[in-house]
NUDOTI-241869 format. One line per 4 residues: number of its first residue (from 1); their letters; for each residue x negated, y negated, z of C-alpha. Coordinates in nm, 3 decimals. Example, Ala and Ser with C-alpha at 12.3 -4.5 7.8 and 13.67 -1.06 7.14 Angstrom:
BEGIN
1) AS) -1.230/0.450/0.780 | -1.367/0.106/0.714
This chain:
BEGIN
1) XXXX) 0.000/0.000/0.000 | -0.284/-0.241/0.092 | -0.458/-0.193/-0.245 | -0.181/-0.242/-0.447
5) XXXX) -0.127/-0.611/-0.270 | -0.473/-0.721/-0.301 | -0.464/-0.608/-0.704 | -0.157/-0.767/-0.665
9) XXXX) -0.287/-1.084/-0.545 | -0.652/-1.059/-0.753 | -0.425/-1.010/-1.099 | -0.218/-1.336/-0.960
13) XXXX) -0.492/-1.527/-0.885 | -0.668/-1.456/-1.253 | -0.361/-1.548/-1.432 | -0.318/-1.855/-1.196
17) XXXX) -0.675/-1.945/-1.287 | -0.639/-1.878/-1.670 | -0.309/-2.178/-1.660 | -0.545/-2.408/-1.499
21) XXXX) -0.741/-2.358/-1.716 | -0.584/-2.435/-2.028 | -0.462/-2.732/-1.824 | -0.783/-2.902/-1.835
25) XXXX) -0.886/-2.823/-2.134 | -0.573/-3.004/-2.275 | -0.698/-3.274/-2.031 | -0.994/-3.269/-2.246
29) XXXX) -1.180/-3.137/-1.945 | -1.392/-2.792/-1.940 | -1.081/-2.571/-1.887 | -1.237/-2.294/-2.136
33) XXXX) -1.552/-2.278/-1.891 | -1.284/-2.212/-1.628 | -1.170/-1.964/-1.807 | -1.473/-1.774/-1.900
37) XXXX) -1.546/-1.773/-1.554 | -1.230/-1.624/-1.419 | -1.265/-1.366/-1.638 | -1.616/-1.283/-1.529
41) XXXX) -1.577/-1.287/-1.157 | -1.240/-1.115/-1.212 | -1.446/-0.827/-1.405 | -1.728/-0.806/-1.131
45) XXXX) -1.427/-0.760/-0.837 | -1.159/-0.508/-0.985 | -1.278/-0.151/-0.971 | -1.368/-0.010/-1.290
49) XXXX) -1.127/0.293/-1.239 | -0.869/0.017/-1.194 | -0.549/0.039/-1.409 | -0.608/-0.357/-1.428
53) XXXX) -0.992/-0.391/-1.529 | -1.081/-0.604/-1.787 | -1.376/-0.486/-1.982 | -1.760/-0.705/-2.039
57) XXXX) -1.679/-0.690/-2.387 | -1.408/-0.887/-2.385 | -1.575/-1.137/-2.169 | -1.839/-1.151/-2.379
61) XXXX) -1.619/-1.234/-2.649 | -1.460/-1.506/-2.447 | -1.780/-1.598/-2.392 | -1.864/-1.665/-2.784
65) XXXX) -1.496/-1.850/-2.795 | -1.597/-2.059/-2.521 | -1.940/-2.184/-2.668 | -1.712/-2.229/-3.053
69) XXXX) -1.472/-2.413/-2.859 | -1.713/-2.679/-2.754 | -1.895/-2.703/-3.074 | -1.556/-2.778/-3.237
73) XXXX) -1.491/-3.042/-2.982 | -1.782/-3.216/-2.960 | -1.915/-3.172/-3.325 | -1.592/-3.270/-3.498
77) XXXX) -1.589/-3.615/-3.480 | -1.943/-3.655/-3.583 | -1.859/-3.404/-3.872 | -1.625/-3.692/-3.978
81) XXXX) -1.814/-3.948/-3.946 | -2.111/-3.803/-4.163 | -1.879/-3.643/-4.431 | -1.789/-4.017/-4.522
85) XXXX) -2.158/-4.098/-4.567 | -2.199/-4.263/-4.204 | -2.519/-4.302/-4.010 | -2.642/-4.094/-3.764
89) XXXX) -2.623/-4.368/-3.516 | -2.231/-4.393/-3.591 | -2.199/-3.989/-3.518 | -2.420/-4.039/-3.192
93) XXXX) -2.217/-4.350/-3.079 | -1.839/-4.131/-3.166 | -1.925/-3.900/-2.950 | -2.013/-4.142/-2.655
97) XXXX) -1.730/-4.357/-2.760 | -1.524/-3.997/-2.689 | -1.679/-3.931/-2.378 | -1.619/-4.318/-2.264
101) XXXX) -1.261/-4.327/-2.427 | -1.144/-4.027/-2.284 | -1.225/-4.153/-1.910 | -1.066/-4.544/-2.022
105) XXXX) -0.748/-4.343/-2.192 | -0.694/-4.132/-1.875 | -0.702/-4.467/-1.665 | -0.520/-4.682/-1.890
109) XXXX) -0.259/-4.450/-2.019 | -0.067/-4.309/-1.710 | 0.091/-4.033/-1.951 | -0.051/-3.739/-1.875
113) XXXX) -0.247/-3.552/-2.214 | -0.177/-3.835/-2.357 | -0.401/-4.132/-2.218 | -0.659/-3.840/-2.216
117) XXXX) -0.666/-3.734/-2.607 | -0.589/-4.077/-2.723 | -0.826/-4.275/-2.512 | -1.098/-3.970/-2.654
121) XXXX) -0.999/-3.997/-3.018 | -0.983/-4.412/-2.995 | -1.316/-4.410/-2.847 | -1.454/-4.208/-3.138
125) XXXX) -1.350/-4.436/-3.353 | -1.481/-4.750/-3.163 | -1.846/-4.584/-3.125 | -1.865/-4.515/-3.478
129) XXXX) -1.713/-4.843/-3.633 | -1.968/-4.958/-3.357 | -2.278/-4.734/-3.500 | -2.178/-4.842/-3.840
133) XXXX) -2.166/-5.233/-3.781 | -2.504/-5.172/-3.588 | -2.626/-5.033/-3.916 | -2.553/-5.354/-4.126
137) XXXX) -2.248/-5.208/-4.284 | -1.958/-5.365/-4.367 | -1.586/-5.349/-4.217 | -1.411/-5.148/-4.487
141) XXXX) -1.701/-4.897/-4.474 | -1.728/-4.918/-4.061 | -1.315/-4.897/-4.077 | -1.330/-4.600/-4.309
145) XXXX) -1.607/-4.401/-4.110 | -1.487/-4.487/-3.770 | -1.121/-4.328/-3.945 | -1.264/-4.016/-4.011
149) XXXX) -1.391/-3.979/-3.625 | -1.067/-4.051/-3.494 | -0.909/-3.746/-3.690 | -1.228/-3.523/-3.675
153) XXXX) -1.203/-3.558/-3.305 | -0.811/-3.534/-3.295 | -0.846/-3.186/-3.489 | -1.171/-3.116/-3.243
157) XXXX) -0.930/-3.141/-2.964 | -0.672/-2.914/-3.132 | -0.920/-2.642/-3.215 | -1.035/-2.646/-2.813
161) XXXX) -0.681/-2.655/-2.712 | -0.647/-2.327/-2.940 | -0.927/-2.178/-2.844 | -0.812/-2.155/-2.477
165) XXXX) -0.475/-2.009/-2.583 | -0.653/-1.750/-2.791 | -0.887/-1.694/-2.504 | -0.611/-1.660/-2.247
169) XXXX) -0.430/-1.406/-2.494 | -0.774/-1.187/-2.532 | -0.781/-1.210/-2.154 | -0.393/-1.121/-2.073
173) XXXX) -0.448/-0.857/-2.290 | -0.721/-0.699/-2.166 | -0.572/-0.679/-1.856 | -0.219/-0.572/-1.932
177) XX) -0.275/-0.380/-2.230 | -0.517/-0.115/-2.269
């Protein structure tokens, strides 16, 4: 009876951790890291005879979805920037104008998610219209660059955002159905 409440409780726990997870990484915070490592301490406490194990391969794979995750994220809106022909010093400067907008957004915009992904796709486009200007460019070019952040970053958000479900759904299912 005791061993059936405390997998009871560890499965709870996990699946409690995995929805916090995704939580913050929709509040463009490292939710998929949270994840990852719920799955590995959950793998190193239940019992490999357990009915509810889940296996190192699949936390290694949540592992590699983790690491693809962030690339996404924080490559995207530099992929923008230097697919329209901007600088390097416009990438660099979107993704501190991110980092920066994301923190302003989640102050400024009491909407939860919101302020958060808005403030972070804004500030991409500010640092690279920023990086661009810095360069000597022009406004229609700096405008047209700093564009291109904004969505590469919006779409860098998305792809985190569905990483963490897909990693949540490897996880769920290596628990529940093998």
């Amino acid at each position: 009876m005791m061993q059936a409440l405390t997998t009871f409780l560890e499965v709870g726990l996990f699946l409690c951790a995995l929805g916090c997870g995704w939580v913050l990484t929709v509040l463009n915070l490292p939710g998929n890291w949270l994840i990852l490592g719920a799955s590995t301490v959950y793998a190193a406490i239940m019992p490999e005879d357990s009915r509810w194990t889940l296996s190192w391969q699949l936390v290694a794979v949540l592992a590699v979805a983790a690491v693809l995750g962030e690339v996404a994220e924080t490559a995207s809106a530099a992929m923008g920037v230097k697919r329209l022909g901007g600088s390097r010093r416009g990438a660099l400067l979107a993704i501190v104008g991110s980092f920066v907008g994301a923190i302003v957004g989640t102050a400024a915009i009491p909407v939860p998610i919101v302020g958060t992904v808005v403030g972070a796709c804004a500030g991409s486009l500010v640092g690279a219209m920023l990086g661009e200007f810095w360069k000597g460019q022009g406004f229609d070019h700096s405008l047209r660059v700093g564009q291109a952040a904004f969505w590469g970053r919006l779409l860098g958000s998305l792809a985190k955002i569905s990483t963490a479900s897909v990693m949540i759904a490897v996880a769920v299912a290596g628990v529940f159905f093998r």
